[in-house]
Structure formats: C-alpha cells, structure tokens
Biopython code that builds the backbone (N, CA, C, O; Angstrom):
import numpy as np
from Bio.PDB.StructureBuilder import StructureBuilder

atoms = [
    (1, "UNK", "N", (-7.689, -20.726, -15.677)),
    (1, "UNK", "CA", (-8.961, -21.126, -15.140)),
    (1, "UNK", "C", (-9.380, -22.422, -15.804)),
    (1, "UNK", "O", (-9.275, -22.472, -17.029)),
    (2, "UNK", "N", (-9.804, -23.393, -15.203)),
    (2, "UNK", "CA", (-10.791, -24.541, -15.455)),
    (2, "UNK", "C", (-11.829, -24.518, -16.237)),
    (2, "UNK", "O", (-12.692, -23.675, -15.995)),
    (3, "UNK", "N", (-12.015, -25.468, -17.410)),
    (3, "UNK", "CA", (-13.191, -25.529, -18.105)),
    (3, "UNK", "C", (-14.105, -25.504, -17.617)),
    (3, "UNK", "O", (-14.990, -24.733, -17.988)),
    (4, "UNK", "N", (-14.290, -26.514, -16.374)),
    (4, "UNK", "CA", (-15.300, -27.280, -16.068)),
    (4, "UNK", "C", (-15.788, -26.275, -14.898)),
    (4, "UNK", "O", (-15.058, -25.854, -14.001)),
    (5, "UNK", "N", (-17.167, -25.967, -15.073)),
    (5, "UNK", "CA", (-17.921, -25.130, -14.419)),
    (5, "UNK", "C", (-17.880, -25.379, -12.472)),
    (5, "UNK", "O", (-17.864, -24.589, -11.528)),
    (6, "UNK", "N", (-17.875, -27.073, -12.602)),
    (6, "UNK", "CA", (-18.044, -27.364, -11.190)),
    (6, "UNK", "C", (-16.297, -27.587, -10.131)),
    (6, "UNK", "O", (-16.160, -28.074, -9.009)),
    (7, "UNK", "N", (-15.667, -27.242, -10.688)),
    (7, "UNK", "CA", (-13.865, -27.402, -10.154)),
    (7, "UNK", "C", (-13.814, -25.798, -9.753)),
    (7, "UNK", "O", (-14.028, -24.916, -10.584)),
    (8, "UNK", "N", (-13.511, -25.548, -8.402)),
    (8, "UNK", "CA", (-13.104, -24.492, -7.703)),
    (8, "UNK", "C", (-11.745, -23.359, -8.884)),
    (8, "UNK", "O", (-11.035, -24.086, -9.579)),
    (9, "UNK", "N", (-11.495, -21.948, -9.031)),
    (9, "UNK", "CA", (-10.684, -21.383, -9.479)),
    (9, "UNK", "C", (-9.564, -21.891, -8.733)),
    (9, "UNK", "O", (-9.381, -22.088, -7.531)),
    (10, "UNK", "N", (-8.634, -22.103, -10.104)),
    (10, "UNK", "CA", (-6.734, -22.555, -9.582)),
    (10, "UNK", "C", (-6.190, -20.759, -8.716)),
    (10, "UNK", "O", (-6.091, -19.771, -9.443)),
    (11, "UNK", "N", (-6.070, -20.714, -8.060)),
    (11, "UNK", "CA", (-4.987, -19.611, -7.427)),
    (11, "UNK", "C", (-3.543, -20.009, -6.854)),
    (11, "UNK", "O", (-3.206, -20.762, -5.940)),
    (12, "UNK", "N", (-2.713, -19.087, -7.886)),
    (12, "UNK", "CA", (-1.371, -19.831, -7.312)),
    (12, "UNK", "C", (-0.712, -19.606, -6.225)),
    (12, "UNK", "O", (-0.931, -18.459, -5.834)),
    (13, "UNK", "N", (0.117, -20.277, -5.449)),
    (13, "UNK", "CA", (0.436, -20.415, -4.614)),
    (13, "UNK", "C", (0.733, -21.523, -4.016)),
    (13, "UNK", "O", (0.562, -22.546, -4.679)),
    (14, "UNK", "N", (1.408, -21.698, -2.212)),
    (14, "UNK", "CA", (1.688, -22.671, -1.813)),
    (14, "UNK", "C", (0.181, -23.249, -1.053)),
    (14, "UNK", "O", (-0.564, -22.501, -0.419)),
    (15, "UNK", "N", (-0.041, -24.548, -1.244)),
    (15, "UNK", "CA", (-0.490, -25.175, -0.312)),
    (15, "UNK", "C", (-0.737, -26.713, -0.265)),
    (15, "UNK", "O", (-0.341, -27.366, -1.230)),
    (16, "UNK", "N", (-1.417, -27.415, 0.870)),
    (16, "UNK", "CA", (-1.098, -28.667, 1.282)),
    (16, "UNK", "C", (-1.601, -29.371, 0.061)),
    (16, "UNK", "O", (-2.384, -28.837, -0.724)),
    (17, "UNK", "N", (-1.135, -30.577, -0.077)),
    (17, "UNK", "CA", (-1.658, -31.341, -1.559)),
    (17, "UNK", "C", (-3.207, -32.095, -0.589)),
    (17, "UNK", "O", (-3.482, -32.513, 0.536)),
    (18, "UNK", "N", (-3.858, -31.887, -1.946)),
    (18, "UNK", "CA", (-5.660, -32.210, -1.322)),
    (18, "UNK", "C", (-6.179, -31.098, -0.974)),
    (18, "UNK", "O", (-7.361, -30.938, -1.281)),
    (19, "UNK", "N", (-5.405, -29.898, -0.167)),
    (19, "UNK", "CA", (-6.131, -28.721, 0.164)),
    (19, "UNK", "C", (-6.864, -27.914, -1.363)),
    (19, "UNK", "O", (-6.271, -27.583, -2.389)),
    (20, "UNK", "N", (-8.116, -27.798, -1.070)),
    (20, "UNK", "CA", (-8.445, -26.469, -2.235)),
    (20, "UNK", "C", (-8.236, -25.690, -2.224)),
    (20, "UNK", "O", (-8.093, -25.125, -1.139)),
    (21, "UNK", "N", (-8.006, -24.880, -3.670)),
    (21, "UNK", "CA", (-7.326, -23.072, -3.700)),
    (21, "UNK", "C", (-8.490, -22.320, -3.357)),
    (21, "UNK", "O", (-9.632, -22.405, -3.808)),
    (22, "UNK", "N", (-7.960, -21.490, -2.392)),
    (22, "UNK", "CA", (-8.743, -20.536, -1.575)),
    (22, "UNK", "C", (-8.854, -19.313, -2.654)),
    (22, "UNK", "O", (-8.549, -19.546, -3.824)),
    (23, "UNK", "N", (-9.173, -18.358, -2.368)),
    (23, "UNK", "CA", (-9.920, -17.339, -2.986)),
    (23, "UNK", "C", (-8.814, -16.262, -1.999)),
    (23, "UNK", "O", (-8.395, -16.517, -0.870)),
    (24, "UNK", "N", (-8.537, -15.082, -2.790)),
    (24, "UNK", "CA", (-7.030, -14.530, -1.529)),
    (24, "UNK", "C", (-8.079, -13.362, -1.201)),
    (24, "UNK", "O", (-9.125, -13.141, -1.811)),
    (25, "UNK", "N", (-7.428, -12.479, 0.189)),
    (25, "UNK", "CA", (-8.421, -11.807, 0.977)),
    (25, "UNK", "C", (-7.813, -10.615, 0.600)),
    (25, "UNK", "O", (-6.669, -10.268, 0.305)),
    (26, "UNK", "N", (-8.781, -10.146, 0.682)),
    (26, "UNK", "CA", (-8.591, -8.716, 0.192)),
    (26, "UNK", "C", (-7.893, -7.438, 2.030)),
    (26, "UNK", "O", (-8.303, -7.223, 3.171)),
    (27, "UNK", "N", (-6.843, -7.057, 1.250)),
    (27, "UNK", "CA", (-6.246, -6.230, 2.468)),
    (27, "UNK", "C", (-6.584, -4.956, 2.276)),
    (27, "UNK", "O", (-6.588, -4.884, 1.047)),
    (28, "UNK", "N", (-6.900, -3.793, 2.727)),
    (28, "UNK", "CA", (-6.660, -2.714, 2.055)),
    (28, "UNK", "C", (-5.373, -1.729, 2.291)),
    (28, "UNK", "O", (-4.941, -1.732, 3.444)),
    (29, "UNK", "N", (-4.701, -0.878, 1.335)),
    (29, "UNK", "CA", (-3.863, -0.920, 1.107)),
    (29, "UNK", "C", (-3.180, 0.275, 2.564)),
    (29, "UNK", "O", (-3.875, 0.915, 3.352)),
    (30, "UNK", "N", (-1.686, 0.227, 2.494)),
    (30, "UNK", "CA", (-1.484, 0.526, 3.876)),
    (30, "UNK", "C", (-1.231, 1.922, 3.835)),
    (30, "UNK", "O", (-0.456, 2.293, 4.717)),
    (31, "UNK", "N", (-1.741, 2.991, 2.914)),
    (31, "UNK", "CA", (-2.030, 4.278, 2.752)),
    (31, "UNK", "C", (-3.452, 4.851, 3.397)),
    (31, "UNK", "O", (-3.629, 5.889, 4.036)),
    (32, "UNK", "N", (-4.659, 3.547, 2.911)),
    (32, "UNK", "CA", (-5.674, 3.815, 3.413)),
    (32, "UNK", "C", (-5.955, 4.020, 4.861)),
    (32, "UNK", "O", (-6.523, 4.978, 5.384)),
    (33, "UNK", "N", (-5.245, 2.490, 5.657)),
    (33, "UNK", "CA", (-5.213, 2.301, 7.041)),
    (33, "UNK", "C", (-4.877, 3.361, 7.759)),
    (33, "UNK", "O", (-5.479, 3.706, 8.776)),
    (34, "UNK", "N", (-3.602, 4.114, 7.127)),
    (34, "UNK", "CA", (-3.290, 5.331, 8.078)),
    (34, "UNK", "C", (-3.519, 6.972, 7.572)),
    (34, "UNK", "O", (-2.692, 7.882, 7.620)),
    (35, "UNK", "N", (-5.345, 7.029, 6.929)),
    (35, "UNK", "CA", (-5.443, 8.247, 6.244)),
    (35, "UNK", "C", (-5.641, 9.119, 7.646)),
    (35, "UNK", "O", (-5.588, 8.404, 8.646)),
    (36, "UNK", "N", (-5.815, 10.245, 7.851)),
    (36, "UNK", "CA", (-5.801, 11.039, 8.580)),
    (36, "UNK", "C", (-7.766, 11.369, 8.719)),
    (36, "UNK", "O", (-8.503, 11.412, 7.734)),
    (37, "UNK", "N", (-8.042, 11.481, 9.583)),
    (37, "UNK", "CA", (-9.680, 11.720, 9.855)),
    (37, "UNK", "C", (-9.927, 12.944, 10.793)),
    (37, "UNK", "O", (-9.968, 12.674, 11.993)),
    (38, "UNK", "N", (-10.076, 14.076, 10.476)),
    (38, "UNK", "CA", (-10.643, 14.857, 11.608)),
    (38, "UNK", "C", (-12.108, 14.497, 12.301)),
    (38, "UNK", "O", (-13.130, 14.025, 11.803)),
    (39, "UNK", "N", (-11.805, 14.893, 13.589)),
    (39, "UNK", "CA", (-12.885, 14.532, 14.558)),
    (39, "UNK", "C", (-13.698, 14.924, 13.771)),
    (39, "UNK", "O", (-13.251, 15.494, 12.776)),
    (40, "UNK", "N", (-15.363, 14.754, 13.924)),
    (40, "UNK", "CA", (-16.322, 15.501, 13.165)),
    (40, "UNK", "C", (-16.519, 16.567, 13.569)),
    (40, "UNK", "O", (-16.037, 16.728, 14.690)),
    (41, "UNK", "N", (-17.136, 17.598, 13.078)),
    (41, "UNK", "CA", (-17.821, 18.644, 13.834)),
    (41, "UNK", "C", (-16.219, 20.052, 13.416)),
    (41, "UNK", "O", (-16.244, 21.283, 13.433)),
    (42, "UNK", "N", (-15.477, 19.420, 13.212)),
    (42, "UNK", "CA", (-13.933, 20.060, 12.832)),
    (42, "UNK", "C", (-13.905, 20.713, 11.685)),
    (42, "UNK", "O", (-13.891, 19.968, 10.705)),
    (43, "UNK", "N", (-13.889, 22.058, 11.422)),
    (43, "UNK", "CA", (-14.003, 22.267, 10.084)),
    (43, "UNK", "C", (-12.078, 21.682, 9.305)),
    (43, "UNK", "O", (-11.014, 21.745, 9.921)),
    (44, "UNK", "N", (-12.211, 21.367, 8.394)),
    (44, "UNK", "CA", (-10.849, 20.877, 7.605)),
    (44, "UNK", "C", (-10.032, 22.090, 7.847)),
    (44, "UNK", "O", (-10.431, 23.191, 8.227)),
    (45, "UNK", "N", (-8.639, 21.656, 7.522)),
    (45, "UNK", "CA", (-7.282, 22.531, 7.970)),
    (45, "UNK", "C", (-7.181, 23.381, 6.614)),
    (45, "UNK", "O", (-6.594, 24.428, 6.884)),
    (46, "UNK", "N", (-7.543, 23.324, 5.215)),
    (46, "UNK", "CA", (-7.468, 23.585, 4.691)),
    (46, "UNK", "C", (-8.435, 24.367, 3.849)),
    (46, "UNK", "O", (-9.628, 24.226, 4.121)),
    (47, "UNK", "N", (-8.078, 25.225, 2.798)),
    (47, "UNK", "CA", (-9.235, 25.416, 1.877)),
    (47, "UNK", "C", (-9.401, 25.303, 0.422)),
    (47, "UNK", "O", (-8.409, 25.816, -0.095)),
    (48, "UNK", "N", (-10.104, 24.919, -0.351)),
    (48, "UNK", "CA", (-9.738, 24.330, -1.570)),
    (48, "UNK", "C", (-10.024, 25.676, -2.431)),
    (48, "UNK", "O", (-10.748, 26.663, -2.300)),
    (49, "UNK", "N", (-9.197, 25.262, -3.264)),
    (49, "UNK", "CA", (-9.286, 26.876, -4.166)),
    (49, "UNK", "C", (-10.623, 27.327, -5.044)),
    (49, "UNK", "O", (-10.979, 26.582, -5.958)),
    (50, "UNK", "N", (-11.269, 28.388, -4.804)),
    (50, "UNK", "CA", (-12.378, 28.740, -5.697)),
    (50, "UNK", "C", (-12.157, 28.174, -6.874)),
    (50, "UNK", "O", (-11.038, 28.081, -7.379)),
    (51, "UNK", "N", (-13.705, 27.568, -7.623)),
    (51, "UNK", "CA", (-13.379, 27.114, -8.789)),
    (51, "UNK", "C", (-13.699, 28.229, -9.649)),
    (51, "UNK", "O", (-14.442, 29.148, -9.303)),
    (52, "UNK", "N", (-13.013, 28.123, -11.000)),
    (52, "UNK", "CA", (-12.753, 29.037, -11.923)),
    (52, "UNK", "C", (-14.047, 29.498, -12.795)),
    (52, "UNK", "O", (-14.592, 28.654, -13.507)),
    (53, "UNK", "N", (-14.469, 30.627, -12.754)),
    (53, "UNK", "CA", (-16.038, 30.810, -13.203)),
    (53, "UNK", "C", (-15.861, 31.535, -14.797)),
    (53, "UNK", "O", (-14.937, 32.316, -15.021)),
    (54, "UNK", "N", (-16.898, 31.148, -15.869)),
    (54, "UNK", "CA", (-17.141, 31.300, -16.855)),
    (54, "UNK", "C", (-17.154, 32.624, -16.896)),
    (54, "UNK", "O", (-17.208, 33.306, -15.872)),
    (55, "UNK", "N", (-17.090, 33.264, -18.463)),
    (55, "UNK", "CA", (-17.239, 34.472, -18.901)),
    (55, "UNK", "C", (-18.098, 34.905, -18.504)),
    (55, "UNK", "O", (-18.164, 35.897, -17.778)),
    (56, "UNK", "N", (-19.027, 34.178, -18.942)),
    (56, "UNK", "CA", (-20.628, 34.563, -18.616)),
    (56, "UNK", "C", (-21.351, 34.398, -16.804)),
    (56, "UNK", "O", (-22.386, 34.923, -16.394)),
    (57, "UNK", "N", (-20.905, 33.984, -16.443)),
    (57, "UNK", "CA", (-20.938, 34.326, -14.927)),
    (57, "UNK", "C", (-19.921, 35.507, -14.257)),
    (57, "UNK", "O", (-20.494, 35.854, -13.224)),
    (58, "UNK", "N", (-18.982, 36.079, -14.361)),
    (58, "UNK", "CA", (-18.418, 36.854, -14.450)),
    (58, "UNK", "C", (-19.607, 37.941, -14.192)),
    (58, "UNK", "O", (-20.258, 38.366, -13.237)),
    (59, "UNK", "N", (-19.481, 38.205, -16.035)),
    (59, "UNK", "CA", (-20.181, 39.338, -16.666)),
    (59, "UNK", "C", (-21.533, 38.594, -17.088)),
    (59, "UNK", "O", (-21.379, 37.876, -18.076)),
    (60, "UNK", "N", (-22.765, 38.609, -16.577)),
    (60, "UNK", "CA", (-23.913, 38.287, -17.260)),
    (60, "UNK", "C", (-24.679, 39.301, -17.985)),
    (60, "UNK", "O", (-25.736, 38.992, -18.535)),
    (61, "UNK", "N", (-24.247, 40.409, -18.018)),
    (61, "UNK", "CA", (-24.958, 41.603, -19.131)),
    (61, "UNK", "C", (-24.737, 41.031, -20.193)),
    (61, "UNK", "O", (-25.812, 40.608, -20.619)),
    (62, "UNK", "N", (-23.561, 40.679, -21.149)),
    (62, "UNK", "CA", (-22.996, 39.906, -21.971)),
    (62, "UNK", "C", (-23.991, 39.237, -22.663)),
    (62, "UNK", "O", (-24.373, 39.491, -23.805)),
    (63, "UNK", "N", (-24.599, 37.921, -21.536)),
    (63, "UNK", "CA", (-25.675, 36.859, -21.962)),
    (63, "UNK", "C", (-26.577, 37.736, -22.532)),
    (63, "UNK", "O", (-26.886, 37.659, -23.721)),
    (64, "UNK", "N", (-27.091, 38.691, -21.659)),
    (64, "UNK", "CA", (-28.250, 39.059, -21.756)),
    (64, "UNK", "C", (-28.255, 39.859, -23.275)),
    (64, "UNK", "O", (-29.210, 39.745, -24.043)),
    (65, "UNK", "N", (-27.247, 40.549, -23.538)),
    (65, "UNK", "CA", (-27.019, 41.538, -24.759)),
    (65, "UNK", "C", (-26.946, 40.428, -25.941)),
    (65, "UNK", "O", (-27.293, 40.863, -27.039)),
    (66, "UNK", "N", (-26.627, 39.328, -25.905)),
    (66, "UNK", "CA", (-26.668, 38.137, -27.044)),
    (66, "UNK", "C", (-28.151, 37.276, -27.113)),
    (66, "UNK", "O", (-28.360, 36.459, -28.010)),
    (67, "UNK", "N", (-29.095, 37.561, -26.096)),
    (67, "UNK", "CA", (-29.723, 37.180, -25.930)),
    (67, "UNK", "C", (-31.039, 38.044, -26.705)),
    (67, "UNK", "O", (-32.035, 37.682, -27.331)),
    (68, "UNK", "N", (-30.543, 39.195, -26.356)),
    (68, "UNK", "CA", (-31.090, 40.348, -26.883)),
    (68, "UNK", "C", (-31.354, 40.538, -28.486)),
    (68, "UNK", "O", (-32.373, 40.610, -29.172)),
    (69, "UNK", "N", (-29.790, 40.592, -28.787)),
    (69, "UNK", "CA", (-29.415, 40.601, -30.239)),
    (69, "UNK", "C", (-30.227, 39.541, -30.846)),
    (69, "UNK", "O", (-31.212, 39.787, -31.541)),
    (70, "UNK", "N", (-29.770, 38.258, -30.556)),
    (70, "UNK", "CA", (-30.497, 37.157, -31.041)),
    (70, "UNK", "C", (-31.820, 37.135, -31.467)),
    (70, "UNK", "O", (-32.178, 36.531, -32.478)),
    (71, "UNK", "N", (-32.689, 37.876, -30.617)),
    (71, "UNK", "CA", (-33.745, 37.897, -30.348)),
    (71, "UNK", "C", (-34.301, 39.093, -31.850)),
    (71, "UNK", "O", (-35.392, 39.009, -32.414)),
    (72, "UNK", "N", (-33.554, 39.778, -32.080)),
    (72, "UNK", "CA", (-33.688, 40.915, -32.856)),
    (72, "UNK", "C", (-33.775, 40.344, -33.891)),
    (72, "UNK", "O", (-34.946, 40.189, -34.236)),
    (73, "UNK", "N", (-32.810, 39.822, -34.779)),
    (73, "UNK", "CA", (-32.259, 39.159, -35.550)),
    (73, "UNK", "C", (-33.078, 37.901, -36.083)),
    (73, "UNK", "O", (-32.965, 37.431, -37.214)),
    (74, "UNK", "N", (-34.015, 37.385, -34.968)),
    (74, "UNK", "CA", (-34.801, 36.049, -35.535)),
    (74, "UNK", "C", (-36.011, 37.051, -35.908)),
    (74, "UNK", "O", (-36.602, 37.009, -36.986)),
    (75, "UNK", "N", (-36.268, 37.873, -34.964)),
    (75, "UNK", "CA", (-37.736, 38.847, -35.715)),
    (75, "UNK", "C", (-37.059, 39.653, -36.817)),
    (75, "UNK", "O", (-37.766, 40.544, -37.289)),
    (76, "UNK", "N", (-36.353, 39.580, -37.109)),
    (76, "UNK", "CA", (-35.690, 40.257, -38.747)),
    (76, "UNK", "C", (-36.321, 39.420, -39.438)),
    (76, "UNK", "O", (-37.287, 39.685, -40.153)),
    (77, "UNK", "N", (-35.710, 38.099, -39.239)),
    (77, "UNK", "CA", (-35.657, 37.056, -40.125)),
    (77, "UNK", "C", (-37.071, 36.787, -40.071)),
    (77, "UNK", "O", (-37.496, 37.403, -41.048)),
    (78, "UNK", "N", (-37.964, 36.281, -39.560)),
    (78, "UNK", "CA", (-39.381, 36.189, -39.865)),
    (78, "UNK", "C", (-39.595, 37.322, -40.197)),
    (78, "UNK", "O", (-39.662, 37.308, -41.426)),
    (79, "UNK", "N", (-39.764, 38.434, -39.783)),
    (79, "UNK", "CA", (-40.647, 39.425, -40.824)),
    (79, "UNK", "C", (-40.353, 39.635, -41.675)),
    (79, "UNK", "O", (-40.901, 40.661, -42.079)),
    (80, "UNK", "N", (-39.334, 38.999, -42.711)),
    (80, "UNK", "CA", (-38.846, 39.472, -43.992)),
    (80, "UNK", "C", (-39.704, 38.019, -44.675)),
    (80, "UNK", "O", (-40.258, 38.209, -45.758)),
    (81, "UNK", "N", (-39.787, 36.847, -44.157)),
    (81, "UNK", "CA", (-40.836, 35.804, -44.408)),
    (81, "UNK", "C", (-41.818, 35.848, -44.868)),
    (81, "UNK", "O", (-42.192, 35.433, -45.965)),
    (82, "UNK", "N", (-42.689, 36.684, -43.574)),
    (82, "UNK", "CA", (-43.662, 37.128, -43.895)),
    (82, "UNK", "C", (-44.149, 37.786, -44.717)),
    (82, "UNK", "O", (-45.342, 37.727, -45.017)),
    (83, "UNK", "N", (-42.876, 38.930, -45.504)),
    (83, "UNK", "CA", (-43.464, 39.875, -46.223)),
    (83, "UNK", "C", (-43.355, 41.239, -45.538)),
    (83, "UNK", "O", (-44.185, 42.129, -45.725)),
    (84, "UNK", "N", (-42.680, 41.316, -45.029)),
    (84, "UNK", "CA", (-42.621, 42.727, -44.303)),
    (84, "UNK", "C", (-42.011, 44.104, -44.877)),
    (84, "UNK", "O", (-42.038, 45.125, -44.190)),
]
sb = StructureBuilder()
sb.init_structure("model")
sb.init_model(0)
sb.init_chain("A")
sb.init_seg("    ")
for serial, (resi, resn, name, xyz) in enumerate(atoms, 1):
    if name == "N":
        sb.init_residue(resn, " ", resi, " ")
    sb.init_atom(name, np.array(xyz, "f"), 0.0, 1.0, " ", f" {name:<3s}", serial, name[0])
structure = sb.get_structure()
C-alpha cells in the first residue's frame, strides 16, 4: 500500500498502463449460488436432534432439595451468630 493518503490502493494484476487499480468484486462463492431453498411454507426434510438437557432439568426435585438444604444450613449458620 501507498504512503500517500491521496494515490488510489496498488491491486495486483494485469492492466492497461495509465489505467487505475480497480478495487476486485466480490463473487460469492459457488457453494452459496447453488444452496438448496425450500419453497416457504415447507416444513424442512429433516429434524435436528433434541438438544441435550441438564441434570437439573431432567430431575428438578434435586434443585429444589439443594435449595432446601442450603436454606437450612444458612439459618444454622445465623442462629449460632446470633446466639442461639
């Protein structure tokens, strides 16, 4: 690239002497051109696999029993604070 702020970017390649370097065009690539599109309104041919769910969605008694405990355990801990 050119120091000088006002001189067009060099891009290499062939062209006429005096012509300026063009800027190259963007194609998109020839995977895209021929992706496959169902009509709308089409439900897809396929189905994507359930995603994989946590312990705790599974089983939410679990949460709730740690939630529980927890809960026990911090009123331990303050009432022994307090003086209990």
């Amino acid at each position: 690239m050119s120091s000088d702020p006002n001189q067009p970017p060099i891009v290499p390649g062939p062209r006429q002497p005096g012509q300026p370097a063009a800027a190259p065009t963007y194609e998109p690539p020839i995977a895209a051109q021929q992706q496959f599109m169902p009509p709308a309104g089409e439900p897809p041919t396929y189905q994507p696999p359930p995603a994989e769910r946590s312990l705790f969605e599974k089983r939410p008694e679990i949460l709730i029993g740690l939630a529980t405990a927890g809960g026990f355990v911090a009123a331990q801990i303050l009432g022994r604070m307090r003086g209990r």
